[in-house]
C-alpha positions as CSV (number, residue, x, y, z in Angstrom):
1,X,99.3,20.5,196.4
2,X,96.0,21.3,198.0
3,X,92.7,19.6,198.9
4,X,90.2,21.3,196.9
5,X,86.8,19.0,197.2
6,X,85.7,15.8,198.9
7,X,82.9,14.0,197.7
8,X,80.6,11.9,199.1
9,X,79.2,8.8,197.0
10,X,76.1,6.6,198.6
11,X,75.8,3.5,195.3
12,X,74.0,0.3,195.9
13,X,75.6,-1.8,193.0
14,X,74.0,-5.0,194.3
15,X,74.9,-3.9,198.1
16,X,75.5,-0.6,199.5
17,X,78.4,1.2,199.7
18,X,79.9,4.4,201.2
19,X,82.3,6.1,198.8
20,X,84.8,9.3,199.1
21,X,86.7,11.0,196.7
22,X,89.2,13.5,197.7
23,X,90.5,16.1,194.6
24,X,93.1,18.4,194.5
25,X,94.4,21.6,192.4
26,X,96.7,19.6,190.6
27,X,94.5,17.3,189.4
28,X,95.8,14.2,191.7
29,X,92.8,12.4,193.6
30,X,92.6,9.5,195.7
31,X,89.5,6.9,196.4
32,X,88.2,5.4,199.6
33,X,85.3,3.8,201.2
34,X,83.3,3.6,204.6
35,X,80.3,1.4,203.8
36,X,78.7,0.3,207.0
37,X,75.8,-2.2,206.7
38,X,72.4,-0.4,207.7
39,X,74.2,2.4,208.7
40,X,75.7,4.5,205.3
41,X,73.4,7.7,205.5
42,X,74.9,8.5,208.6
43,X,78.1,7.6,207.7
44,X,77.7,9.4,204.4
45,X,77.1,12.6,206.8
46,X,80.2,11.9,208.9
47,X,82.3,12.2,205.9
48,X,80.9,15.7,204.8
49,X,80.7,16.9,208.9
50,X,84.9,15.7,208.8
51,X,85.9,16.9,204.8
52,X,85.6,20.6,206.5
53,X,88.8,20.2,208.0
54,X,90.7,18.9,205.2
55,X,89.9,21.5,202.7
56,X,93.1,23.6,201.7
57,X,95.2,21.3,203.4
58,X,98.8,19.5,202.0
59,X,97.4,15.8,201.3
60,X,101.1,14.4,201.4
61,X,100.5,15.2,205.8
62,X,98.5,12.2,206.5
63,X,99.5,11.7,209.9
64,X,98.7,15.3,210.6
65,X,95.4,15.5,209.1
66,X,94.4,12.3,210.8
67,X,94.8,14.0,213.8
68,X,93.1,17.1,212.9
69,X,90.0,15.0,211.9
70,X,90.3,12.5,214.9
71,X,90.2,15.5,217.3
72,X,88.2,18.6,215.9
73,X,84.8,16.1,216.3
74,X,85.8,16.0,220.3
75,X,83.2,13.4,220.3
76,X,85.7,10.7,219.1
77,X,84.4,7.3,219.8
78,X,81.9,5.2,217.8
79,X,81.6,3.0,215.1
80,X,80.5,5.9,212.3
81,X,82.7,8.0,213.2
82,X,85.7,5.3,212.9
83,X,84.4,4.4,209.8
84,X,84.3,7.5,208.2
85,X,87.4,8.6,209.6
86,X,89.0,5.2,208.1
87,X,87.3,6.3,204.3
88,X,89.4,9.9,204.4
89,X,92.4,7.9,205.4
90,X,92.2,5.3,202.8
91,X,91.5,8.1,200.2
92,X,94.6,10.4,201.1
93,X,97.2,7.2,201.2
94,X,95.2,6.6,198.3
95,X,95.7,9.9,196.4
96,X,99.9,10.2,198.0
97,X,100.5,6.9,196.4
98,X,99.3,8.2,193.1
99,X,101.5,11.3,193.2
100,X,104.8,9.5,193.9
101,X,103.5,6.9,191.2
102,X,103.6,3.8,193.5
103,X,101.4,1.1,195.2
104,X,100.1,1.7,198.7
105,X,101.7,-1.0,199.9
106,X,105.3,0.6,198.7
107,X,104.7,3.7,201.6
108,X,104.0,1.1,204.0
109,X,107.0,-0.5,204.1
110,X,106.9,-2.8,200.4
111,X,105.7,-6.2,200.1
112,X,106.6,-8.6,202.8
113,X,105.1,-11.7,200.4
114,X,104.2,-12.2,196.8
115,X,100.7,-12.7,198.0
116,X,97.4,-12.5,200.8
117,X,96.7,-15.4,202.0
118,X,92.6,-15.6,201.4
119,X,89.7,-17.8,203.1
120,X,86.6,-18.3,201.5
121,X,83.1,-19.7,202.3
122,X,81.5,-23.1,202.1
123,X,78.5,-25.0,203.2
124,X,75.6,-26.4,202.7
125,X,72.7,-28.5,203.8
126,X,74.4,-31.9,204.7
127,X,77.5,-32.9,206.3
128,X,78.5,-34.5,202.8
129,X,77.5,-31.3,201.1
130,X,79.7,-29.7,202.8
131,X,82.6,-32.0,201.9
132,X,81.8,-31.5,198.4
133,X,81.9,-27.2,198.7
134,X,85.2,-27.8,200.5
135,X,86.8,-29.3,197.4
136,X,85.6,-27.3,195.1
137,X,87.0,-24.3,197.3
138,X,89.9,-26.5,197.4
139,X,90.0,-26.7,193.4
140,X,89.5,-23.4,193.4
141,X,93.0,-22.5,195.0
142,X,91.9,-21.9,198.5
143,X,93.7,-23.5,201.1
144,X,91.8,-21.9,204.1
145,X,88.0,-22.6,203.9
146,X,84.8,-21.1,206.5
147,X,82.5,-24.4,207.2
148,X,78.7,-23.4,208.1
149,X,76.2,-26.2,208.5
150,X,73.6,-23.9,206.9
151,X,72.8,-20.5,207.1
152,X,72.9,-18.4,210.0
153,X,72.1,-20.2,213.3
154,X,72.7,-24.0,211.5
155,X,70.6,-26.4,213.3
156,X,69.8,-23.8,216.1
157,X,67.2,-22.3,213.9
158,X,63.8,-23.9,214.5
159,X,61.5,-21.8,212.4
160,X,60.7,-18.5,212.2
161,X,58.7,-16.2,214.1
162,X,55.1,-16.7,213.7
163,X,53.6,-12.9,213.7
164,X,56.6,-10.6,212.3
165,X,56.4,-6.6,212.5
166,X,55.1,-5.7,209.5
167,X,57.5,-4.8,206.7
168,X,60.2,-6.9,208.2
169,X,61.5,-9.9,207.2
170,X,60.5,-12.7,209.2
171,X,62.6,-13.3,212.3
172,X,64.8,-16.9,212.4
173,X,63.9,-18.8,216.2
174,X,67.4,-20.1,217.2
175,X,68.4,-21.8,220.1
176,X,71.9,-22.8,220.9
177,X,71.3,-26.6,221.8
178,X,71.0,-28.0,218.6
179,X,74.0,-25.8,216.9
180,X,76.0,-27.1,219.8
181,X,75.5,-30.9,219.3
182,X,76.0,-30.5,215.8
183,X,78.8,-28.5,215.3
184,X,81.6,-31.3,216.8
185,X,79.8,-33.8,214.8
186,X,80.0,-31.7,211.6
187,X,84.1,-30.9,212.0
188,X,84.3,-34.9,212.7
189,X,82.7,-36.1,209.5
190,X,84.7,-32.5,207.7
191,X,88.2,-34.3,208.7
192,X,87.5,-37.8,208.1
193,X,86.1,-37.4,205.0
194,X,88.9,-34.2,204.2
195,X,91.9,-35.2,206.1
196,X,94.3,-32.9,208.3
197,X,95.7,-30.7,205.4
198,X,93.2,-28.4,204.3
199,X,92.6,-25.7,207.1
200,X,89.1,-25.2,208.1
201,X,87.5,-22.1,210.6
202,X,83.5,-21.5,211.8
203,X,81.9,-18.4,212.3
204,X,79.4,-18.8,215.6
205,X,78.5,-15.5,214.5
206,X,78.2,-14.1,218.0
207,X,75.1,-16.7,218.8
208,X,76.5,-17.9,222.6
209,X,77.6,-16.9,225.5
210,X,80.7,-17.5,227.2
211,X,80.2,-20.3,228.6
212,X,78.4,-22.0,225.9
213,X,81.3,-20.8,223.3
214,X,84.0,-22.3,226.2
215,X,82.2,-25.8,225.9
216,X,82.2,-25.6,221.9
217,X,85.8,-24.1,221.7
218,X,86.7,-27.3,224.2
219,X,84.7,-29.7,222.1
220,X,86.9,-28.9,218.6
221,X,90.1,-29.0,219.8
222,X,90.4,-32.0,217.8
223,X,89.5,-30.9,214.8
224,X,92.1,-28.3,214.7
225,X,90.7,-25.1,213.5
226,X,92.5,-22.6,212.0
227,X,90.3,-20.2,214.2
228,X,87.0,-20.5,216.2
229,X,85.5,-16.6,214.8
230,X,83.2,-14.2,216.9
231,X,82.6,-16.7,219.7
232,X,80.8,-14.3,221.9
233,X,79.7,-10.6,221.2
234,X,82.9,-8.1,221.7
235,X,80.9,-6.5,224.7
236,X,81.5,-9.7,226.8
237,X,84.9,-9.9,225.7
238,X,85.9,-10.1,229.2
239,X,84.1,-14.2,228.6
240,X,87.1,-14.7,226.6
241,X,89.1,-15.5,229.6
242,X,86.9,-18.0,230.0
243,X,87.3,-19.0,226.8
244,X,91.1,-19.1,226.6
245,X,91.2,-21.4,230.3
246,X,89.1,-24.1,228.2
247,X,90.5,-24.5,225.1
248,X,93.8,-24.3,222.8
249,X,91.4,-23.8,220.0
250,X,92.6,-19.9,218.3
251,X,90.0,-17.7,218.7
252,X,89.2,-14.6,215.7
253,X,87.4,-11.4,216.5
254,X,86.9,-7.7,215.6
255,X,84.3,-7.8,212.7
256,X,82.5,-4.9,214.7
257,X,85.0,-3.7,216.9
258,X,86.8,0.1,215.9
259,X,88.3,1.7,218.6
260,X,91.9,0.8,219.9
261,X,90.5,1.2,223.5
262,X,88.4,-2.2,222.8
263,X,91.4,-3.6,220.7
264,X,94.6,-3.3,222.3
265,X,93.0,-4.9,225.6
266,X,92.0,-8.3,223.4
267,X,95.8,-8.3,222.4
268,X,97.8,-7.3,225.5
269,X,95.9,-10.0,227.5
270,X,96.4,-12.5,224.7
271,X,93.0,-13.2,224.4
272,X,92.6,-13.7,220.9
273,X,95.3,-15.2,217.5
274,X,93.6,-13.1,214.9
275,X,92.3,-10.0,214.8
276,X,89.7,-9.2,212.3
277,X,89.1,-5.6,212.1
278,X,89.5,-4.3,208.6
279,X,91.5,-1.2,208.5
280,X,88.6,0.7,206.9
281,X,86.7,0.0,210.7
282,X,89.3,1.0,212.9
283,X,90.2,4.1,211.8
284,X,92.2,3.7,208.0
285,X,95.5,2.5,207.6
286,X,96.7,5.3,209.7
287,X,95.3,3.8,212.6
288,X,96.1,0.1,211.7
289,X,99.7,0.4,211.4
290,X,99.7,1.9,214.8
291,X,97.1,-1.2,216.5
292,X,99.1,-4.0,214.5
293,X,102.3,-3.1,215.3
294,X,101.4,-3.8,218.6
295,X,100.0,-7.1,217.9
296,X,102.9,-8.2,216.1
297,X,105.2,-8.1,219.3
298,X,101.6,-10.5,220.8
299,X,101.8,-12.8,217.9
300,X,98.4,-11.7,216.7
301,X,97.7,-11.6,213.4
302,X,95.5,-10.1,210.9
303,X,91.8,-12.0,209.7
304,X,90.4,-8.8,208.4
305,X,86.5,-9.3,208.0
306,X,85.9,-9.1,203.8
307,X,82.3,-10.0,203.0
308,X,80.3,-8.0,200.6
309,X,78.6,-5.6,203.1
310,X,83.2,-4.5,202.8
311,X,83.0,-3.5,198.7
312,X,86.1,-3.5,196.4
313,X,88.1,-0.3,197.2
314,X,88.0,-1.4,201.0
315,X,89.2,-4.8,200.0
316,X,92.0,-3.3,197.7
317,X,93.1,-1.2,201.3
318,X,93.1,-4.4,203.3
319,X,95.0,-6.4,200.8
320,X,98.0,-3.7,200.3
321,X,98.1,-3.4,204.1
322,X,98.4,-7.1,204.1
323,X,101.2,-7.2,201.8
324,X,103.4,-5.0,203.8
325,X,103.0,-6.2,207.3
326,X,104.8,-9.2,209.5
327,X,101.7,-10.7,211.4
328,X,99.3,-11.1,208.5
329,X,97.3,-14.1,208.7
330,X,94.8,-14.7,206.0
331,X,92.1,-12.4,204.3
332,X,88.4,-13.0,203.9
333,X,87.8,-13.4,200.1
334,X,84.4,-12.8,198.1
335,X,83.5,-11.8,194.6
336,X,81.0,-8.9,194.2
337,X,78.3,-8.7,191.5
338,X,79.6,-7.1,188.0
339,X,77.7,-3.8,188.8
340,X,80.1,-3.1,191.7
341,X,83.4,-4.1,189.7
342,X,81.9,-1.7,187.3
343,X,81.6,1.3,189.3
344,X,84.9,0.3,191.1
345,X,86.9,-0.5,188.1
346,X,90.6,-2.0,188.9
347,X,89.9,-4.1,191.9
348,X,92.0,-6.8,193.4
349,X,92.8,-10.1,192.0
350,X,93.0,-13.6,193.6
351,X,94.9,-16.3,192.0
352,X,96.2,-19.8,193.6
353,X,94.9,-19.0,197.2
354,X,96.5,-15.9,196.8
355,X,95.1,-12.1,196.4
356,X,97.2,-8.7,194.8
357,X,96.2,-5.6,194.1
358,X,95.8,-4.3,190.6
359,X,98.8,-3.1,189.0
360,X,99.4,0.5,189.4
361,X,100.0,3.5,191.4
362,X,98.0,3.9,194.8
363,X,95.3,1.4,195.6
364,X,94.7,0.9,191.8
365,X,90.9,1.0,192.1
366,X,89.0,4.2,191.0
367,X,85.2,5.5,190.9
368,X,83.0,5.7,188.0
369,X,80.6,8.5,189.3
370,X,78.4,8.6,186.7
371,X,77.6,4.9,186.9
372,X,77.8,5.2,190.1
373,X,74.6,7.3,190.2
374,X,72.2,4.5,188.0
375,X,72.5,2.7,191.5
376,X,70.6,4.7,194.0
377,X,71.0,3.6,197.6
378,X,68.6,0.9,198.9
379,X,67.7,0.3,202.5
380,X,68.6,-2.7,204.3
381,X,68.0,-4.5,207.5
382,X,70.4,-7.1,209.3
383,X,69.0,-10.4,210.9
384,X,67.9,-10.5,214.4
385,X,67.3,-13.7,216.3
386,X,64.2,-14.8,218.8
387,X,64.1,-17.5,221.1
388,X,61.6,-20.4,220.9
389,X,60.2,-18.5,224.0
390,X,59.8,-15.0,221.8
391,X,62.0,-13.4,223.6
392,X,64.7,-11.4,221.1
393,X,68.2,-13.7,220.6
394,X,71.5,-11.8,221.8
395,X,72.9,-11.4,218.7
């Protein structure tokens, strides 16, 4: 068997999303996917730079062509590349799986649990709001729920910035004092109201810095948190330390970390419980079985990041690496809009706070090109932050 074409597939089906297909002279093909929020056209080119160095190569050597692809760039690090790299990964466990007519999750060992654990997302305007989403998460089948006061920022935000660049969207004013008074409050009313049982996690969203995030990790200790997420921004990781000599509270990062040199470090020194770098990020699943068994023998586990801007096919990789692995945690859970289970027919499935991958050889999600192609890619923007100064937020 021989690689014979790899395509590259840009679709906004309600959000963007990087797609790769990888073909072969015996008419075996495997699927995978490197979406990257703002940044897919240059993804996108990453793929078609790498798929040079695949053509006319055995598939079934995934190990082998990882290498070849990791090291022929010689420029190695970065978040494209990663990500890119992680899509032709996915796509040739992807397209081996199919050949030997069984799921991913069988050539990575077979399933270590009937299920993935998922965690979902609830808030709203008011503290009893928020007690009501939590139920109906609960009713739902999750047993692991995100709480926000709010949007982005909660109470931090203040307004928003009174002359924005033209053709922006307007920029959100936060500043930390009043997400910091509220947040203990919020958790407070959240467990009187909810009890001990149902486990409950907050996203700061990378809006303080250490020793802000040391003060609010300290302050919820007694609300038991299934994990504090993104505390600080992963280039002050070192503030961690901080972090750790504060509180008991478990701390989750890695939504935008990719390279093992900025993982393993965050392990090793035991400065974080969950590690949320989705294999797709890092590298593929290649990359991920390598950086988690490592964190297995730290007692770090697996949150891997799951919101839309991650569509169905790198949810499906996530979940079947989930499956198969020791130290998995829990799973970030969303539904996508129809469009994008239509163009990515056979995604996963989630069922009593549980998810599994669709029945069926390899990843058991596929492509629908030709749909694919009534969705033309759509630029987007992320948020930025100012200060009630002017002065741009960290984030």
């Amino acid at each position: 068997m021989k690689i014979t074409e790899v395509r590259t597939i840009v679709t906004c089906p309600g959000r963007n999303y990087v797609l790769v297909k990888i073909l072969t002279d015996e008419g075996v093909y495997g699927v995978g996917e490197g979406s990257m929020n703002s940044s897919e056209p240059a993804v996108a080119a990453m793929i078609e730079h790498s798929s040079q160095w695949l053509i006319g190569q055995n598939p079934f050597n995934i190990e082998d062509l990882w290498q070849i692809l990791y090291r022929n760039t010689y420029w190695r690090g970065g978040p494209v590349f990663r990500t890119a790299l992680g899509a032709l990964d996915i796509a040739l466990w992807d397209l081996k799986a199919k050949a030997l007519n069984v799921p991913v999750y069988e050539l990575l060992g077979g399933r270590a649990r009937r299920g993935v654990l998922c965690y979902t997302h609830s808030g709203g305007g008011s503290y009893d709001e928020i007690v009501e989403d939590v139920q109906r998460c609960q009713e739902a089948g999750f047993r692991v729920i995100r709480v926000q006061h709010g949007g982005y920022g909660g109470p931090g935000i203040l307004g928003h910035d009174p002359n924005p660049i033209e053709g922006f969207p307007a920029i959100p004013i936060f500043e930390p004092g009043g997400y910091l008074s509220d947040t203990p409050k919020m958790f407070e009313h959240l467990r009187m109201a909810l009890g001990d049982e149902v486990e409950l996690c907050h996203d700061v969203h990378e809006q303080l810095g250490p020793t802000d995030a040391a003060w609010l990790a300290r302050a919820l200790e007694p609300f038991r948190l299934y994990f504090l997420e993104d505390p600080v921004m992963p280039e002050e990781w070192e503030g961690l330390r901080q972090i750790r000599s504060a509180s008991t509270t478990r701390i989750a990062l890695g939504e935008i970390l990719y390279n093992r040199e900025h993982i393993i470090p965050l392990i090793t020194e035991r400065l974080i419980d969950f590690l949320r770098t989705p294999p797709m990020r890092m590298g593929g699943l290649t990359e991920a079985r390598k950086i988690f068994s490592v964190a297995e023998m730290y007692d770090v586990r697996t949150a891997f990041h799951g919101a839309q801007d991650i569509g169905p096919i790198a949810q499906a990789a996530s979940v079947h690496f989930n499956l198969a692995i020791h130290n998995m945690g829990v799973q970030e859970w969303v539904t996508y809009p129809d469009a994008a289970y239509e163009v990515m027919p056979g995604a996963c499935t989630f069922s009593e706070g549980l998810a599994n991958p669709n029945p069926g050889p390899g990843l058991g999600i596929d492509i629908d090109e030709d749909l694919a192609k009534k969705y033309p890619f759509q630029t987007a923007r992320l948020p930025i932050f100012r200060r009630w100064d002017g002065g741009i937020h960290r984030h």
